[in-house]
MARLUM-587753 format. One record per residue (C-alpha): residue number from 1; chain; x, y, z. Coordinates in steps of 0.25 Angstrom, whole numbers, plus 5000, padded with zeros to 4 digits. Layout:
 num chaine   c1   c2   c3
 NUM      A    X    Y    Z
...
//
This chain:
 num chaine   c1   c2   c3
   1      A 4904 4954 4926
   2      A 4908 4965 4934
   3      A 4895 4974 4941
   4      A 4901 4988 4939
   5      A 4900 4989 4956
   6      A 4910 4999 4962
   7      A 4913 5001 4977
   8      A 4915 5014 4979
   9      A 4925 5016 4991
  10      A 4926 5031 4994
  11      A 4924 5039 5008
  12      A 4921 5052 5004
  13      A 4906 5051 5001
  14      A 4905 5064 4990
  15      A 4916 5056 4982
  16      A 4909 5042 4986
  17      A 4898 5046 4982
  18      A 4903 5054 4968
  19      A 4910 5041 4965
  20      A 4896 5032 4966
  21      A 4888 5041 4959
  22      A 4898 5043 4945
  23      A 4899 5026 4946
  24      A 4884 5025 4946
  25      A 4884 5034 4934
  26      A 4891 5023 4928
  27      A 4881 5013 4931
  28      A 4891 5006 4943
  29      A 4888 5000 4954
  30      A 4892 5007 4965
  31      A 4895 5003 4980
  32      A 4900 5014 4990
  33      A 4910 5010 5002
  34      A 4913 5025 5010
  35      A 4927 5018 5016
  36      A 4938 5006 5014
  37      A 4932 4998 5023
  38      A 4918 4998 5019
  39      A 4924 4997 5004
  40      A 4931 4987 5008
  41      A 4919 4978 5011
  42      A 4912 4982 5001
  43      A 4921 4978 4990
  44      A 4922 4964 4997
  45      A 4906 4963 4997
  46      A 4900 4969 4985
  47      A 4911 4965 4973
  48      A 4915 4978 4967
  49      A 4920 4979 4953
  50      A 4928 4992 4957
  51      A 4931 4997 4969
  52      A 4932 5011 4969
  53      A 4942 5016 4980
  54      A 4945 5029 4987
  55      A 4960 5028 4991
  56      A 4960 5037 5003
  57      A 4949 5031 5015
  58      A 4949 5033 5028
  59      A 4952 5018 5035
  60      A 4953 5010 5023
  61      A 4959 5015 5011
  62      A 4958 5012 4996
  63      A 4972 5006 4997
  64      A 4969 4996 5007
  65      A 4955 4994 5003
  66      A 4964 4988 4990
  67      A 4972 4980 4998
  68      A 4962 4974 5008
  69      A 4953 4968 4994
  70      A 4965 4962 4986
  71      A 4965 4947 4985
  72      A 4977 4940 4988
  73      A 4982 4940 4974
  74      A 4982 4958 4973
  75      A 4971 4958 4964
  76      A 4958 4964 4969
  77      A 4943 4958 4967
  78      A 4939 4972 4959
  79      A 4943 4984 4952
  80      A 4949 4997 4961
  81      A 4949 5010 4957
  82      A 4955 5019 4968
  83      A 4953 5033 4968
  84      A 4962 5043 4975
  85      A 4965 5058 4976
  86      A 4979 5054 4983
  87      A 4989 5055 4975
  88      A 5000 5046 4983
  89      A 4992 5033 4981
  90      A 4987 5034 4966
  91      A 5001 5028 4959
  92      A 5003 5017 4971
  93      A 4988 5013 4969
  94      A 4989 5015 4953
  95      A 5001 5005 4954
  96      A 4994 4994 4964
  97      A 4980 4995 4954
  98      A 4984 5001 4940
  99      A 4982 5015 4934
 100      A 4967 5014 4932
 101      A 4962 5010 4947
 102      A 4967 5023 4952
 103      A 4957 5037 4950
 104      A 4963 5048 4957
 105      A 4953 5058 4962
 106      A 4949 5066 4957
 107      A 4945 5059 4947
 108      A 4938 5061 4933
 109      A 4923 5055 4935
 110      A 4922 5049 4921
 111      A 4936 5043 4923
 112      A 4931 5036 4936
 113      A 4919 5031 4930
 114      A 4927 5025 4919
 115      A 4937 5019 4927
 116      A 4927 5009 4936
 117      A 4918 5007 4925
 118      A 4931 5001 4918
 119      A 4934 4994 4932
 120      A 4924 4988 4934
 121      A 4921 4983 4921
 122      A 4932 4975 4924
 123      A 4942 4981 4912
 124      A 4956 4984 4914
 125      A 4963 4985 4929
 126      A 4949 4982 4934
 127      A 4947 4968 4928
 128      A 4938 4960 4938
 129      A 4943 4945 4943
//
């Protein structure tokens, strides 16, 4: 049964903390990682049912954070949803994860709320193993 618990991977603080405040509104859990390393560990350690990534990072991207999680088989142990203001990633990244696990910024608040409850309730692309 899934926990409602989203890791928040975001370096800007103001938009970090914007993101945790509209997903407590929506009763979620929320855990905060301020870089791709540190969201990275946590999404190895605390079982997230969404992971909620900023594309653009200093170090450690969203991409490669995506790529360092998969299991061998492709399939990650979670729901992602990758939210991105550049433009030149959102179709490749739309094509790797499907249509609804890419929000470009900025984005509508209502819309983002929607989109992780939906994930993390384990219903469409977001389905849990």
């Amino acid at each position: 049964m899934p926990s409602n618990r989203v890791l928040v991977v975001e370096d800007d603080p103001s938009v970090r903390g914007l993101l945790q405040t509209i997903l407590e509104d929506e009763a979620l859990e929320v855990i905060l990682a301020a870089d791709g390393e540190e969201g990275l560990e946590l999404a190895r350690t605390v079982d997230p049912d969404v992971v909620l990534l900023d594309v653009m990072m200093p170090g450690l991207g969203g991409p490669d954070v995506i790529r360092r999680l998969r299991r061998p088989d492709g399939s990650l142990p979670f729901a992602v949803l990758v939210v991105t203001g550049a433009a030149e990633v959102i179709a490749p990244l739309r094509s790797e994860l499907g249509p609804e696990a890419v929000l470009e910024k900025p984005f509508d608040i209502t819309t983002l709320a929607t989109r992780v409850k939906t994930l993390a309730a384990g219903d469409a692309s977001g389905e849990r193993p």
